[in-house]
C-alpha positions as a Markdown table, in Angstrom:
| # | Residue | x | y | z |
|---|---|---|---|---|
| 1 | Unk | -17.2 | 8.4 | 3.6 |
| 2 | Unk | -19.9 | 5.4 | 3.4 |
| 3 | Unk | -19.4 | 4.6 | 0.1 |
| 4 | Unk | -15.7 | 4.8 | 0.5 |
| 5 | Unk | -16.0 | 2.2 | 3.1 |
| 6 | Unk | -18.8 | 0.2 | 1.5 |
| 7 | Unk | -16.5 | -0.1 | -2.0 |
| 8 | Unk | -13.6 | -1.2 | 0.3 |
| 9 | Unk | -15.2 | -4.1 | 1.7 |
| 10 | Unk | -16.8 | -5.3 | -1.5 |
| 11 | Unk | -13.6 | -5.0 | -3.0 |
| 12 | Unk | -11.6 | -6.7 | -0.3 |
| 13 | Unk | -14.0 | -8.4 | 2.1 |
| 14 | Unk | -16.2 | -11.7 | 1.5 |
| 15 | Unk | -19.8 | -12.6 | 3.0 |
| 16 | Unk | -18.5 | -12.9 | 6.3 |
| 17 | Unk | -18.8 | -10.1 | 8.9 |
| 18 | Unk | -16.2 | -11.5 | 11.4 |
| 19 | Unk | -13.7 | -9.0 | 12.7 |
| 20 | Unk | -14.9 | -7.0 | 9.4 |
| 21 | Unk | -12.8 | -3.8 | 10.3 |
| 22 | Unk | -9.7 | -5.7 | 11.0 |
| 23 | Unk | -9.8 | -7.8 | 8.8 |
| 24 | Unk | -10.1 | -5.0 | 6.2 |
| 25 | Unk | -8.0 | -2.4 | 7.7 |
| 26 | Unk | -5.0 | -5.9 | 7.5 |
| 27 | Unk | -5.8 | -6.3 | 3.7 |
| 28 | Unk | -6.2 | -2.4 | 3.3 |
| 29 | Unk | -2.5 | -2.1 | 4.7 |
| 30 | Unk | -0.5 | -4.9 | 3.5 |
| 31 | Unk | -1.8 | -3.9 | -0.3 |
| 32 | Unk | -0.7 | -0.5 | -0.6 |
| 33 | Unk | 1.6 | -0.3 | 2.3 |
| 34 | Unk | 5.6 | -1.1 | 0.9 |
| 35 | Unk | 6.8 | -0.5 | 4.6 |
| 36 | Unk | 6.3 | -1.5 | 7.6 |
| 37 | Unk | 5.8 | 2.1 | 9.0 |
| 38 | Unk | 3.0 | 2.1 | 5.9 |
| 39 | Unk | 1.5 | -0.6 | 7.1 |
| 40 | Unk | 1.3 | 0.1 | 11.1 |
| 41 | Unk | -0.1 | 3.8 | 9.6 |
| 42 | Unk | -2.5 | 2.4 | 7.1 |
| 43 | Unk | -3.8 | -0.2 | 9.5 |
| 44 | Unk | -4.9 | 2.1 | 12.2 |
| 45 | Unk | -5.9 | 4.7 | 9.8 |
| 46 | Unk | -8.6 | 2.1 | 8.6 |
| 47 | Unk | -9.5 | 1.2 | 12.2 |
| 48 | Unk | -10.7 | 5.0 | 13.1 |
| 49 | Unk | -12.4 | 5.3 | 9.7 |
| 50 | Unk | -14.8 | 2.0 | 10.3 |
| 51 | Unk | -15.0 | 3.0 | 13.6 |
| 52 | Unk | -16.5 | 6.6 | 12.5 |
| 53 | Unk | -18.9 | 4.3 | 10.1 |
| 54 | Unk | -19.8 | 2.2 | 12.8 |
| 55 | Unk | -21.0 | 4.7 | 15.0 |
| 56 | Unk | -22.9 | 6.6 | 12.0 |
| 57 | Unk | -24.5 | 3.8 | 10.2 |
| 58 | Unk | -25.6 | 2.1 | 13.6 |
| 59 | Unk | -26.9 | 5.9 | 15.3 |
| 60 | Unk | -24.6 | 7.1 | 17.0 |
| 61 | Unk | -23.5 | 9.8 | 15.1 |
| 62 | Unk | -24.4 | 12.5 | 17.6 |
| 63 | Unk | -22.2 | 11.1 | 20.5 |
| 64 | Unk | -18.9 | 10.9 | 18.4 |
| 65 | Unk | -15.7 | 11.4 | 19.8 |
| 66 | Unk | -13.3 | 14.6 | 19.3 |
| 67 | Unk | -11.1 | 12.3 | 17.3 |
| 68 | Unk | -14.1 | 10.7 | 15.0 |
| 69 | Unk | -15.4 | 14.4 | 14.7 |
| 70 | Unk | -11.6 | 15.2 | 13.6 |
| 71 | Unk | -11.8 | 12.6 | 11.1 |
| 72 | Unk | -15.2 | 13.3 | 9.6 |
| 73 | Unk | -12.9 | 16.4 | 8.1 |
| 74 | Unk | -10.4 | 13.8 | 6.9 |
| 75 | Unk | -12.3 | 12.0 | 4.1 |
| 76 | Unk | -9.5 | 13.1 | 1.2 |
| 77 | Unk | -7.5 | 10.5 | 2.8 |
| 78 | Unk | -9.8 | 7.5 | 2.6 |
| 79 | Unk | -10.9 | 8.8 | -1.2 |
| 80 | Unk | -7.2 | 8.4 | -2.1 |
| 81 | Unk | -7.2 | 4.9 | -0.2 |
| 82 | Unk | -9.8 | 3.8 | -1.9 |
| 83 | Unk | -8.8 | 4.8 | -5.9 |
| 84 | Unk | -5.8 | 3.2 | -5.0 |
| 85 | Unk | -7.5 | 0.1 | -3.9 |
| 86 | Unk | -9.6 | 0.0 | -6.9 |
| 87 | Unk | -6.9 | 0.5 | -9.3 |
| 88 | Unk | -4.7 | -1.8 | -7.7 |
| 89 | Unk | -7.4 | -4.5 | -7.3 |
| 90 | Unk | -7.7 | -4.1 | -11.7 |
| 91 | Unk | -4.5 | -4.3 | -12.0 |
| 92 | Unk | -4.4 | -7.8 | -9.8 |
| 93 | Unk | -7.6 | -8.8 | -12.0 |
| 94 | Unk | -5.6 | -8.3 | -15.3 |
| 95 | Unk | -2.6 | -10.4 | -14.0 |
| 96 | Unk | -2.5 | -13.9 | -15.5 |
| 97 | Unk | 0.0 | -14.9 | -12.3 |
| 98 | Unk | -2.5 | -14.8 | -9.6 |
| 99 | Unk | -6.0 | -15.9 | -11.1 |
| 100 | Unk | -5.7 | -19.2 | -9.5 |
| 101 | Unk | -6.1 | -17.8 | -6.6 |
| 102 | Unk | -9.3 | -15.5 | -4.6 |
| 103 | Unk | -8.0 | -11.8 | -3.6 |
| 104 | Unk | -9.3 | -12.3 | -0.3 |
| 105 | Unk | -7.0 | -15.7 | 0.3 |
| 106 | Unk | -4.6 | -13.7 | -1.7 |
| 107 | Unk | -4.4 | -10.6 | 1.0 |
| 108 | Unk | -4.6 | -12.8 | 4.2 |
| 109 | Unk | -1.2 | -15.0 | 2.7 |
| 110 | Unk | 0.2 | -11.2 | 2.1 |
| 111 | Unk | 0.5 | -11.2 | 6.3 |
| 112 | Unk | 3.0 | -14.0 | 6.1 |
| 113 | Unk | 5.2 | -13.6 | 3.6 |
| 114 | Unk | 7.2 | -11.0 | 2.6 |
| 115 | Unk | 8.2 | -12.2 | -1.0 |
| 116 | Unk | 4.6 | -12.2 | -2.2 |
| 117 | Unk | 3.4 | -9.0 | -1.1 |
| 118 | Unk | 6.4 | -7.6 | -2.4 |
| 119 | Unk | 5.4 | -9.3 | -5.9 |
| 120 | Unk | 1.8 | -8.7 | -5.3 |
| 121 | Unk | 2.4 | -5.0 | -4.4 |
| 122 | Unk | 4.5 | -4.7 | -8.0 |
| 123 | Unk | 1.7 | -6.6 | -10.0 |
| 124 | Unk | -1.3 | -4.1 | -8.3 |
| 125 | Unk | 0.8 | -1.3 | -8.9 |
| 126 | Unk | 0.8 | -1.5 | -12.4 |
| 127 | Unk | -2.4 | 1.5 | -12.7 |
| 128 | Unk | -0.8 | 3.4 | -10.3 |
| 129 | Unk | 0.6 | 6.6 | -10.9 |
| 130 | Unk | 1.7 | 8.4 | -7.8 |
| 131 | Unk | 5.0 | 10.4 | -7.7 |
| 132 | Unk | 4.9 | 10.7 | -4.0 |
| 133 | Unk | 4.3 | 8.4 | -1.1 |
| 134 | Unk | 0.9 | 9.0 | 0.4 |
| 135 | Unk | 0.8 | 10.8 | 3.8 |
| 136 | Unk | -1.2 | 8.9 | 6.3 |
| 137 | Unk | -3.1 | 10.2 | 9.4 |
| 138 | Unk | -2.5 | 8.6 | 12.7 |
């Protein structure tokens, strides 16, 4: 689950460490999420997961929550978030429309406009190869 979360925000994340979980968990959701329902799902999903890294990395593993405990058992989930990252992230790298621009500036403009994710979400779908929708955990 570390190195999940660690390849996550090297892929997605620059130097800075403010508001690192939501900013992640934002770029996390508005790359793979096509709906809104996605999103909201994918968003929060993220959120608990950092949390749980949060409180292991920094000690305080043996006072986790019921729900972190829950979601130690849930790490299939975040593997499958983070191939998709990864494949979608090659997929943006090999795209000769967007290498004007840094994937980070790239994910924050995805907030605001619906056009662009839409076009980005094509383009970083091009290694992707899932029949179904992934099922996220609230």
């Amino acid at each position: 689950m570390l190195n999940g979360l660690t390849a996550l925000e090297a892929l997605l994340t620059n130097d800075s460490n403010t508001e690192l979980s939501y900013r992640l968990s934002l770029r996390v959701a508005n790359l793979l999420g096509s709906e809104d329902a996605a999103r909201v799902s994918l968003f929060r999903e993220m959120k608990v997961f950092y949390d749980l890294r949060s409180k292991i990395v920094h000690g305080s593993a043996s006072k986790l929550s019921t729900k972190l405990q829950n979601r130690l058992q849930l790490t299939d989930s975040l593997r499958e978030i983070v191939r998709r990252v990864i494949l979608s992230v090659m997929a943006l790298a090999t795209s000769s429309e967007l290498t004007q621009i840094r994937l980070e500036d790239l994910l924050d403009q995805l907030v605001f406009d619906e056009t662009k994710r839409r076009e980005v979400q094509r383009l970083a779908s091009k290694f992707l190869h899932i029949g179904t929708p992934l099922q996220f955990v609230q």
